[in-house]
C-alpha positions as CSV (number, residue, x, y, z in Angstrom):
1,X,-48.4,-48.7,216.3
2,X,-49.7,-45.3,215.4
3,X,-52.9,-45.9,216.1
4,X,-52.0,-47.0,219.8
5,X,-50.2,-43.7,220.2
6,X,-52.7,-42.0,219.0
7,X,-55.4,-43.4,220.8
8,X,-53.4,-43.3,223.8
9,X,-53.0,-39.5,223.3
10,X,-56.7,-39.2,222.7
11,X,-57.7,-40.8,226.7
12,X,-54.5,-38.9,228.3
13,X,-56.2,-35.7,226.9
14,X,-59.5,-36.6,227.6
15,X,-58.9,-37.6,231.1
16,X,-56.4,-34.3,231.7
17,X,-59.2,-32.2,230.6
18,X,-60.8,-33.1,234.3
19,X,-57.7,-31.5,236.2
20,X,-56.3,-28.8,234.3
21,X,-56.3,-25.3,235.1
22,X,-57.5,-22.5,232.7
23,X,-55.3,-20.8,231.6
24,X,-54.9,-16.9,233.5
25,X,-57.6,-14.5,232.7
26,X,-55.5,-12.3,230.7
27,X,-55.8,-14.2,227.9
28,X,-59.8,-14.2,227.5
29,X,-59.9,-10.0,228.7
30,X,-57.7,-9.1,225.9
31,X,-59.8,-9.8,222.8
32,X,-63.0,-12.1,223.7
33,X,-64.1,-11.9,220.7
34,X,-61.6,-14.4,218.6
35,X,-63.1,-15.6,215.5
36,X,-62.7,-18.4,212.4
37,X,-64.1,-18.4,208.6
38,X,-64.4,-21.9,208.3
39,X,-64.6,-23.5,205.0
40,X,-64.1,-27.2,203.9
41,X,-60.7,-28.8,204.1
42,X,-58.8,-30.2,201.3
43,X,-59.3,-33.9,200.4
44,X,-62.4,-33.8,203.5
45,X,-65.9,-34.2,202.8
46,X,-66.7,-33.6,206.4
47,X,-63.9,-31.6,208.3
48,X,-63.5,-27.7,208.0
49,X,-60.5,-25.9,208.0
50,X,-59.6,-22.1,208.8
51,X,-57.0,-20.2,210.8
52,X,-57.3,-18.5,213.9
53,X,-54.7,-15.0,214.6
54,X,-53.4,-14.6,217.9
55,X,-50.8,-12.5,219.6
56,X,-47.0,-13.6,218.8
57,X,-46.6,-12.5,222.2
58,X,-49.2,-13.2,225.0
59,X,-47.9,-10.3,227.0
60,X,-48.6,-7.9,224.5
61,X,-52.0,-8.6,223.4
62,X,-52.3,-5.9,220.9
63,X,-48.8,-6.5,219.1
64,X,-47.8,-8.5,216.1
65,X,-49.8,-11.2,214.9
66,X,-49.4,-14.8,214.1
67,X,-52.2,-17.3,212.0
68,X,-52.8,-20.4,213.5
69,X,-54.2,-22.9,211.3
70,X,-57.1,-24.7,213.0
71,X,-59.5,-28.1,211.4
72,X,-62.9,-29.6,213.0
73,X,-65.0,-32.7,212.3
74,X,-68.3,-32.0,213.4
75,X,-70.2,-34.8,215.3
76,X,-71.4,-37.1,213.0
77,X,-74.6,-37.8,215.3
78,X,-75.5,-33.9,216.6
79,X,-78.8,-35.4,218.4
80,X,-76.2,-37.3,220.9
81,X,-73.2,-34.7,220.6
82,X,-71.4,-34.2,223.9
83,X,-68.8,-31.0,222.9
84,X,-65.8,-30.4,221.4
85,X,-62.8,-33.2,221.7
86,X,-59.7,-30.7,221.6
87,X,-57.0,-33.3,220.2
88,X,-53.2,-32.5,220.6
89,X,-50.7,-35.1,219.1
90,X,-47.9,-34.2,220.4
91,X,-44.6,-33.3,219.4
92,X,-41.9,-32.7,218.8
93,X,-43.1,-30.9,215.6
94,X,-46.3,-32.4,214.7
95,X,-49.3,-30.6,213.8
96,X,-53.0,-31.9,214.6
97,X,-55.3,-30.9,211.7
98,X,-53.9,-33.5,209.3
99,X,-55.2,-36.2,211.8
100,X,-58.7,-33.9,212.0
101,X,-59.1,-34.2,208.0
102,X,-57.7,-37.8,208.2
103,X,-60.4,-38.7,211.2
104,X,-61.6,-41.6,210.1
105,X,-58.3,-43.3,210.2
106,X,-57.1,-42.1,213.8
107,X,-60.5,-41.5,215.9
108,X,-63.5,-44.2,216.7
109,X,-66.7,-44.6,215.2
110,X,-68.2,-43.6,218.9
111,X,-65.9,-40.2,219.3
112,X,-66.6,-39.1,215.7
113,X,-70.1,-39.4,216.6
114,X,-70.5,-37.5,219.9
115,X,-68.2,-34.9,219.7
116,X,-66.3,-32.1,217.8
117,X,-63.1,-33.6,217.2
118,X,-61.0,-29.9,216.5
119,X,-57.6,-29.4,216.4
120,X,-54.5,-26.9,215.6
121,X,-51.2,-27.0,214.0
122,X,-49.4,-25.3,216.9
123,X,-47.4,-21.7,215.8
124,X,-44.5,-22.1,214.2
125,X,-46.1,-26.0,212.4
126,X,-47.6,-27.0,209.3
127,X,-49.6,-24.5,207.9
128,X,-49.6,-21.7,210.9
129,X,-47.0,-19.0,210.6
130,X,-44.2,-21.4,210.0
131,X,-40.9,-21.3,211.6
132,X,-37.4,-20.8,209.8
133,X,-34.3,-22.0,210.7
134,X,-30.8,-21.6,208.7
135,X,-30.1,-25.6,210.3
136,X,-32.3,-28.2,210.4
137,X,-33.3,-29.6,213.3
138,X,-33.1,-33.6,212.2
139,X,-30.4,-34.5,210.9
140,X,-29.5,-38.4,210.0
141,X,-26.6,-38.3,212.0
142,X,-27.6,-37.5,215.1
143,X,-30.4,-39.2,217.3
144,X,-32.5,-38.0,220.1
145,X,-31.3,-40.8,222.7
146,X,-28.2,-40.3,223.0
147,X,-26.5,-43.2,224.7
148,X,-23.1,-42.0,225.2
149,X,-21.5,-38.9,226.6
150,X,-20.3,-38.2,223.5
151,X,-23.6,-38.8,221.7
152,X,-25.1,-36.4,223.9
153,X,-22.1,-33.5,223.9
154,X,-23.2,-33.9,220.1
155,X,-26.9,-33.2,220.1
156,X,-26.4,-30.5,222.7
157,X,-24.0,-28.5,220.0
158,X,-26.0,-29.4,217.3
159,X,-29.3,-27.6,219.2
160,X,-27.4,-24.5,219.9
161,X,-26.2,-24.3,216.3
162,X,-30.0,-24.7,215.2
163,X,-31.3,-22.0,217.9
164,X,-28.7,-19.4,216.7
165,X,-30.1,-20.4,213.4
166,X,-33.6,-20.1,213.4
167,X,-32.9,-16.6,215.9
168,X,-31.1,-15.1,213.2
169,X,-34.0,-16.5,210.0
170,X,-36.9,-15.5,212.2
171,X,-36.1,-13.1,214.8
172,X,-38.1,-12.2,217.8
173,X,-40.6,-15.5,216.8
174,X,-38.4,-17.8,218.1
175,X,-38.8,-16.5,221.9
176,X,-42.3,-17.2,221.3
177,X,-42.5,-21.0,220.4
178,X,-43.1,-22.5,223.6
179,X,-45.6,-24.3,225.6
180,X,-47.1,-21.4,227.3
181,X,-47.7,-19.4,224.3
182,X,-49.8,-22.4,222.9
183,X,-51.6,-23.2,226.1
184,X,-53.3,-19.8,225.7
185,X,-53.5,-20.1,221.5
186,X,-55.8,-23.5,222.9
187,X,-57.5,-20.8,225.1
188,X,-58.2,-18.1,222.2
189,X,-59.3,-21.2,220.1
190,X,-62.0,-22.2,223.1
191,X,-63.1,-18.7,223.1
192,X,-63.7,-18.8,219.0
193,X,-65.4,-22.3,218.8
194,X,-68.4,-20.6,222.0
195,X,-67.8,-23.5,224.2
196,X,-67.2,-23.1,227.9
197,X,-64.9,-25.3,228.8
């Protein structure tokens, strides 16, 4: 079954490279000039690992920082290479450079061999800047399907407790963990990796 998802994930991303925007130019003006030490991953003979420091707030480029930790697989065959694969698994809470390091396992023979298969554990997961909360998130007695009002009345008290949590563990970083703030840590990583699209 995992494989299926995570193949699946692979062709959505693949085919909603063809139609997405990029992200505003206010990212890229900022600081163009984004770089990564790479250096081999643990347990990997092939993928690299390093971290990549972006703004904790997009809208004030030359604030605090955050790391971002970032893995690639180069192209096993760089004669037919096409580019870099950008691979995001999804969430809620998963990070993508286990699956980078473990690429045998989740990505084909033909993708390994034609492109850059790179990917990040989004801020705030696995080993970026981590988020802490007083509450965690998953608890055994809830579930995130709620089938009954009461079910749901549940979760949704249970999510306010955790955001009053992790606001008071990690302060002004929780108003940063959101989509859009990734979309344009994807963007810095774009400009560090020298690829144009």
């Amino acid at each position: 079954m995992k494989k299926k998802v995570v193949v699946g994930c692979v062709a959505a991303l693949i085919l909603g490279t063809m139609a997405v925007p990029a992200v505003p130019a206010a990212a890229t003006r900022v600081a163009p000039n984004y770089q990564i030490d790479w250096s081999a991953c643990p347990a990997s003979t092939k993928a690299q690992c390093g971290t990549l420091r972006v703004p904790l707030d997009w809208s004030k480029p030359s604030g605090p920082k955050i790391s971002v930790a970032v893995a690639r697989r180069p192209a096993d065959n760089p004669a037919r290479r096409i580019g870099a694969l950008l691979f995001n698994p999804g969430g809620p809470g998963d990070g993508g450079v286990k699956y980078v390091i473990a690429a045998d396992t989740f990505f084909s023979a033909t993708l390994r061999a034609r492109f850059d298969i790179v990917s990040v554990d989004p801020r705030g997961i696995g080993d970026s800047t981590p988020m802490r909360c007083s509450v965690p998130a998953l608890t055994p007695d809830l579930t995130f399907f709620p089938r009954t009002e009461q079910e749901f009345n549940r979760f949704r008290a249970h999510n306010i407790v955790v955001a009053r949590g992790c606001a008071q563990t990690s302060g002004p970083q929780v108003r940063h963990m959101d989509t859009v703030s990734v979309a344009h840590d994807h963007e810095a990583l774009r400009i560090a990796l020298g690829v144009p699209r």
